[in-house]
C-alpha positions in Angstrom: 146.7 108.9 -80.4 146.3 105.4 -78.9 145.8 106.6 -75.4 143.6 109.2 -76.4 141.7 106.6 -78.5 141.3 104.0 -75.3 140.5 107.1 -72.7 137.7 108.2 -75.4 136.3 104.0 -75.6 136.5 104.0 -71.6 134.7 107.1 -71.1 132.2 106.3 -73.8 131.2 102.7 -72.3 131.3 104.8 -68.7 128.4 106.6 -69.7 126.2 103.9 -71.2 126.5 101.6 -68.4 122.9 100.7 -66.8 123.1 98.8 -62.9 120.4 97.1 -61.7 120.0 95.4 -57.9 118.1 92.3 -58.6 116.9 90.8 -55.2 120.2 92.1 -53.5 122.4 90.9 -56.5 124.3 93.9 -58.4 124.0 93.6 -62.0 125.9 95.8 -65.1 125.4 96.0 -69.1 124.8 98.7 -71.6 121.9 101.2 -73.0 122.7 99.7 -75.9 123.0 95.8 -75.4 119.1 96.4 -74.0 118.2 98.6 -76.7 118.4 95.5 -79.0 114.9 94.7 -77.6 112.8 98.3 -77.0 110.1 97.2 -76.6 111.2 95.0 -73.9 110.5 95.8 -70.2 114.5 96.7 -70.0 114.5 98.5 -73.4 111.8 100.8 -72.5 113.5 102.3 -69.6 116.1 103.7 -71.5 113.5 106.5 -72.6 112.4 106.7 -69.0 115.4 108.0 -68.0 117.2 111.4 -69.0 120.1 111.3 -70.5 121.8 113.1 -67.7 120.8 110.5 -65.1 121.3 107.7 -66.7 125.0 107.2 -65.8 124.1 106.8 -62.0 121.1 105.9 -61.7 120.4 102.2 -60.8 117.1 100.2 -60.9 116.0 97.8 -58.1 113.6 94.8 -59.3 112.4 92.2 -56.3 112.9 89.4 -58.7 115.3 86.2 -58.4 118.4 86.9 -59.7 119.1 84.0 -60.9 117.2 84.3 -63.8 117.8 87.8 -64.5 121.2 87.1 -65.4 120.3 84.7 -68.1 117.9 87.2 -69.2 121.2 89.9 -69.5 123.0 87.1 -71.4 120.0 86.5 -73.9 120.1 90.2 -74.6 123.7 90.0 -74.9 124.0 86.4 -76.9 120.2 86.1 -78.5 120.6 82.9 -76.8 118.1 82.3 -73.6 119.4 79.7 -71.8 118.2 78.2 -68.1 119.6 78.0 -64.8 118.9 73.9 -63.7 118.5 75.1 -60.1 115.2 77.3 -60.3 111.7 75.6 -60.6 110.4 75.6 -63.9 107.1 77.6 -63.2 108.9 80.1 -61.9 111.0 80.5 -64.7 107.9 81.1 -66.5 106.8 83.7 -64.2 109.4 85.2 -64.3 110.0 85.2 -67.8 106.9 86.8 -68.2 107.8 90.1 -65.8 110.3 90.7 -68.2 108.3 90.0 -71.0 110.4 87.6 -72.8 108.5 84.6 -74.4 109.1 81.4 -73.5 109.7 80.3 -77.1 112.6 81.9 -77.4 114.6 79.1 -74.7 117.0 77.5 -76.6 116.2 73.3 -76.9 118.9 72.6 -74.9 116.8 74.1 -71.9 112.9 72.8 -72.4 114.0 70.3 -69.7 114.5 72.9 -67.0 111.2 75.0 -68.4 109.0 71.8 -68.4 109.9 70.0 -66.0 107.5 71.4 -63.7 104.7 70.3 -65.0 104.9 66.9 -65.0 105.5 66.7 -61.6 102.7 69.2 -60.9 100.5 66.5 -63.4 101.5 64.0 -61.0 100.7 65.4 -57.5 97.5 66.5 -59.1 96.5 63.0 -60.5 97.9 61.6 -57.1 96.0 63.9 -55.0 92.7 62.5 -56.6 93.6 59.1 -56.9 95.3 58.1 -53.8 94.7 61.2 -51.0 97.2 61.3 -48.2 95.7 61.4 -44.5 98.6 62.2 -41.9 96.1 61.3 -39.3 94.7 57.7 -40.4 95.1 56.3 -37.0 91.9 58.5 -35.3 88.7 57.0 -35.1 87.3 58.6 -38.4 88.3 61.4 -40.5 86.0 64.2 -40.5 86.0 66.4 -43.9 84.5 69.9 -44.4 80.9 68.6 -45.4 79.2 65.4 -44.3 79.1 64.0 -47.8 82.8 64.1 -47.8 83.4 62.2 -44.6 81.0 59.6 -45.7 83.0 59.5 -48.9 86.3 59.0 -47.1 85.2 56.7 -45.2 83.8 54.4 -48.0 86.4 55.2 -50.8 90.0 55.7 -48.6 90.4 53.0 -46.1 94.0 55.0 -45.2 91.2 58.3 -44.1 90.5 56.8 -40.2 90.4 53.8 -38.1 86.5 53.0 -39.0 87.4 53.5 -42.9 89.7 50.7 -42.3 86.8 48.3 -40.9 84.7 48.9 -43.2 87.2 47.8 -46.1 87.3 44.9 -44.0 83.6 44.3 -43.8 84.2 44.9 -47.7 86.1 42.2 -48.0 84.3 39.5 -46.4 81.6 40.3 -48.7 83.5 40.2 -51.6 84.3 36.7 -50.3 81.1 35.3 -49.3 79.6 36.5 -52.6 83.0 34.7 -54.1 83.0 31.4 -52.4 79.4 29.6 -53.6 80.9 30.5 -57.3 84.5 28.9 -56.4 82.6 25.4 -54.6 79.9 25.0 -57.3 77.1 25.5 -55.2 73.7 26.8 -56.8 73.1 30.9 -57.0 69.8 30.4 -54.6 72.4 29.5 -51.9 74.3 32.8 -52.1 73.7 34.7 -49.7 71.4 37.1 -50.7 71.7 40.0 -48.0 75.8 40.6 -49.5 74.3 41.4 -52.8 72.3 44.4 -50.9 75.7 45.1 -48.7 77.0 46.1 -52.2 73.9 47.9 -53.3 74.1 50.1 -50.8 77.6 50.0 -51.1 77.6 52.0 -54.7 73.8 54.0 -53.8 76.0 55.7 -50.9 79.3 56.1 -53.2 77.3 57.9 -55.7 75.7 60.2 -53.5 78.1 61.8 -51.9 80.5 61.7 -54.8 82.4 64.9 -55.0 82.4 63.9 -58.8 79.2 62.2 -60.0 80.3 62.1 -63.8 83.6 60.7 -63.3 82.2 57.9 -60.4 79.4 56.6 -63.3 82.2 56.4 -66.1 84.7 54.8 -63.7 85.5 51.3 -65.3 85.1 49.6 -61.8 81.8 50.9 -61.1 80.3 50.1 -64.5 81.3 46.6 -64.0 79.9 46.5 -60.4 76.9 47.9 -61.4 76.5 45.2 -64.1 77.3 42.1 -62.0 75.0 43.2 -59.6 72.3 43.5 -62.1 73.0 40.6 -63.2 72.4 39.0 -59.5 69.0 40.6 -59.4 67.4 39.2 -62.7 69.2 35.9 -62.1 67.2 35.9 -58.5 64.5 36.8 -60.5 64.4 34.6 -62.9 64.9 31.9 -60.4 61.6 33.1 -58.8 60.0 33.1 -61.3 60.5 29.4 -62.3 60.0 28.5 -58.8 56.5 29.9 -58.9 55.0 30.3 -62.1 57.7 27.1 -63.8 58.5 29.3 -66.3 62.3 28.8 -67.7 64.2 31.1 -69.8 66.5 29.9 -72.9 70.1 28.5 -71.0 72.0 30.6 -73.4 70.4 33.9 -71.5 70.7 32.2 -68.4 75.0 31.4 -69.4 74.9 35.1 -70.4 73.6 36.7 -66.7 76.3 33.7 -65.4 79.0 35.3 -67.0 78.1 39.0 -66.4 78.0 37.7 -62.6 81.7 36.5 -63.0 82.5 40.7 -62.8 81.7 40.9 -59.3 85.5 39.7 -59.3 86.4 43.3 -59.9 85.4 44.6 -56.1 88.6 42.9 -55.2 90.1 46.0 -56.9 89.0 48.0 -54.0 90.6 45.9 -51.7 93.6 47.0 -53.3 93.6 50.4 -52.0 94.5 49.0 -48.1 97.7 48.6 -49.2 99.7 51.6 -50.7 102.1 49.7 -52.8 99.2 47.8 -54.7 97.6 50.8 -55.1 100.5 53.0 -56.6 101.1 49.9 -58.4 97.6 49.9 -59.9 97.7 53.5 -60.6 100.8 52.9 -62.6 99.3 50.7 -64.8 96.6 52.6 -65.6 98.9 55.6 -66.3 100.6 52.8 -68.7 97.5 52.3 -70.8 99.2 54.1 -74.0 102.2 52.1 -73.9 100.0 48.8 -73.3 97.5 50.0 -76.4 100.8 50.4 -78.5 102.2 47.2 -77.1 98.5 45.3 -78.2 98.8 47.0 -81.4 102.0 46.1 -82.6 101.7 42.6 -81.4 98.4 42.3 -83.5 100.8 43.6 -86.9 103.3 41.0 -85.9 100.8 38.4 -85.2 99.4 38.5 -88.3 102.3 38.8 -90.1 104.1 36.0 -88.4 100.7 34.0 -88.7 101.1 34.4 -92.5 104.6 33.3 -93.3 104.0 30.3 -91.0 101.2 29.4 -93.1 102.8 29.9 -96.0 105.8 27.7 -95.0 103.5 25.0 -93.5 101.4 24.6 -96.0 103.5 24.9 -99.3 106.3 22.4 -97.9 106.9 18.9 -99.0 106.0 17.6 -95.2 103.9 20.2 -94.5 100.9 20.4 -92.6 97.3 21.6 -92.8 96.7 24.4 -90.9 94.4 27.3 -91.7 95.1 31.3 -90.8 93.4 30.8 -87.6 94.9 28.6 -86.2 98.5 30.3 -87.9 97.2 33.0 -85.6 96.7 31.2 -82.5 100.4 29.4 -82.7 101.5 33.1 -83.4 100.3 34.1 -80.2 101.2 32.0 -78.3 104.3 31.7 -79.2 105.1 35.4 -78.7 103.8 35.0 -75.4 106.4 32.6 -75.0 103.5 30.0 -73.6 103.8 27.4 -76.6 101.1 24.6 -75.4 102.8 22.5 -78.2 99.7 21.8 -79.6 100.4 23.3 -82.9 104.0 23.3 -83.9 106.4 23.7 -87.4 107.5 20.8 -89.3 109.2 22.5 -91.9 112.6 24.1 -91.8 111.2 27.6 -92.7 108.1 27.3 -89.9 110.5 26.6 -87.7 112.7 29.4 -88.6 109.5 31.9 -88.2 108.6 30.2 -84.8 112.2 31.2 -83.5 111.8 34.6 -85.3 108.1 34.7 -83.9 109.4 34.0 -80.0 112.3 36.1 -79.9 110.1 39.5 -81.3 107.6 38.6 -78.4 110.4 39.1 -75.7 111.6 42.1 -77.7 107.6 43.4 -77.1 107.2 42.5 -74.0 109.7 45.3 -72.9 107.4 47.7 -73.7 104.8 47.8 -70.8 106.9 46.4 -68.5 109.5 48.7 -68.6 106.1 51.9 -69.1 104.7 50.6 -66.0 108.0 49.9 -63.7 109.0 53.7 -64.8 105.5 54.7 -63.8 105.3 52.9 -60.6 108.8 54.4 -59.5 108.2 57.8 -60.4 104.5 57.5 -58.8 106.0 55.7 -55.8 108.6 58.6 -55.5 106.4 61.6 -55.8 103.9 60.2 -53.0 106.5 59.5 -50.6 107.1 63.1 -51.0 103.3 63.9 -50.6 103.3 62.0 -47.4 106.3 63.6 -45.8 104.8 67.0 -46.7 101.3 66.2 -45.2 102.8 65.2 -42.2 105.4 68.5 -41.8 102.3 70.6 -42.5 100.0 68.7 -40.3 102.6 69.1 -37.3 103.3 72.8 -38.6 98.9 73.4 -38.1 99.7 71.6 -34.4 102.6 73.6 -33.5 101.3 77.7 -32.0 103.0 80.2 -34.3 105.5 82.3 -32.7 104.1 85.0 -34.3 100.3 84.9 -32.7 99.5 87.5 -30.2 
């Protein structure tokens, strides 16, 4: 009875095996551990196939194999788990021939299923940002259209030879237009014909933008634009009192001053000669959620510190007068860890904040340092990689194809 019991089980599971060659790989279940999803591309070919042929027949599928097998498990388990070795898009595409949702990956494997896309994020942010040019040594890059080699050469000094001059040229504007500010000399002494170097400068960059919205909302711009507005009614007003002796109010005349003071901002460009400051620049932009956490909570704390200190300073027996503002300002400062030492505690419970107050400020400051050192690195990582590549592909363009009759 036993033996007759096990031939009947073997026979049994003989004839509701299903085979599959996945991409070269043999593969074996049951009709019935893929009829526990019909409607599944693998379910439904159990009613595509008689019931005569379905002992020997096997199906072939140019898919990765790889996945498939996790697929078989999930069918088995009701468990999808991921293989760490295939890329996560693919996953995805693949998980959709087979038409098995993606919400059905167990938690333990949304690493492996998302991990794509940040990098993909990344290279795509980095490819706009910070294009690499595996040729920056010829004498100037040319693009597709004439607007876009115009805009290489203005905006990527890493694009040719003459794209590297002319960040140069740049510069020594951004200097001359600097130096009468830093030596006190008068505005009519600047020189005059820089101010149009940068006119001209942004007029070009605007036109042949590949992306006029984004250029007029870029921070760096907008503050460009304004100091240099600010240089033209300044010279105008100036003018004007030369000629007709008429003078404006001095607070208008401080405002255009400090407006001017933004033309510091073009050294920003300059940044983008070097690689490293610019990665390093792009990093903290990427970081401006963890610094606009980091400015929020050190308001809260600032306040709150500000309070008990005032509390403790004024309420004491050797206190001191000090109103919330100021309670603010020593708050500050102290978690900045500056302390000017012009406002300090006298009693034993201010002083007991002003500890408290410090060491939370070097707990904050962790935040955006450690957000933009993890950006940097990962941005720093991922062009390194975009270089390399630009390079192989550039010598792969160079290089005649074996193929090419």
């Amino acid at each position: 009875m036993d033996t007759a019991a096990t031939s009947s089980e073997v026979i049994t599971t003989m004839t509701d095996q299903a085979h599959f060659n996945i991409g070269g790989t043999r593969f074996s279940t049951t009709w019935s551990t893929l009829l526990k999803m019909p409607n599944s591309r693998l379910g439904r070919l159990y009613d595509g196939v008689k019931g005569t042929e379905r002992e020997h027949v096997e199906f072939f599928f140019d898919r990765n194999p790889a996945v498939f097998g996790c697929i078989l498990d999930f069918y088995r388990t009701g468990v999808l788990h991921l293989p760490e070795t295939v890329c996560g898009r693919q996953i995805r595409e693949e998980l959709g021939f087979w038409e098995i949702s993606a919400g059905l990956v167990s938690s333990c494997c949304w690493r492996v299923l998302y991990k794509g896309d940040s990098v993909n994020k990344t290279m795509t942010f980095l490819d706009t940002e910070l294009p690499v040019f595996p040729n920056g040594m010829q004498l100037i890059h040319k693009g597709g259209k004439t607007s876009e080699t115009i805009w290489n050469l203005l905006e990527h000094p890493s694009s040719s030879l003459m794209a590297k001059g002319y960040i140069l040229f740049y510069f020594v504007c951004v200097v001359l237009s600097v130096i009468p500010d830093l030596m006190g000399v008068g505005i009519l002494h600047v020189i005059n014909m820089v101010n149009m170097v940068f006119l001209v400068d942004v007029l070009m960059r605007f036109i042949v933008s590949p992306n006029k919205i984004r250029f007029i909302f870029s921070i760096i711009n907008i503050l460009d634009v304004i100091a240099l507005l600010a240089c033209a009614v300044t010279l105008v007003v100036s003018l004007v009192h030369v000629i007709f002796g008429i003078t404006l109010p001095s607070i208008i005349i401080q405002v255009f001053g400090v407006f001017q003071m933004l033309k510091c901002v073009r050294f920003f460009r300059v940044l983008k000669v070097n690689r490293a400051l610019s990665i390093l620049q792009l990093a903290v932009f990427k970081s401006k959620r963890a610094l606009l956490m980091y400015v929020s909570i050190m308001m809260v704390n600032c306040v709150f510190c500000a309070i008990i200190f005032h509390w403790f300073e004024t309420s004491g027996e050797n206190g001191q007068n000090v109103s919330i503002s100021e309670s603010i300002y020593w708050a500050l400062i102290s978690m900045t860890t500056i302390g000017y030492g012009d406002i300090y505690p006298v009693t034993a419970g201010g002083r007991v904040m002003g500890v408290l107050c410090g060491i939370s400020g070097l707990v904050l400051l962790t935040i955006p340092i450690s957000a933009i050192y993890h950006n940097y690195k990962t941005l720093n990582y991922h062009n390194n990689d975009r270089e390399n590549h630009a390079i192989d592909l550039d010598r792969y363009r160079e290089t005649p194809k074996v193929f090419d009759k």
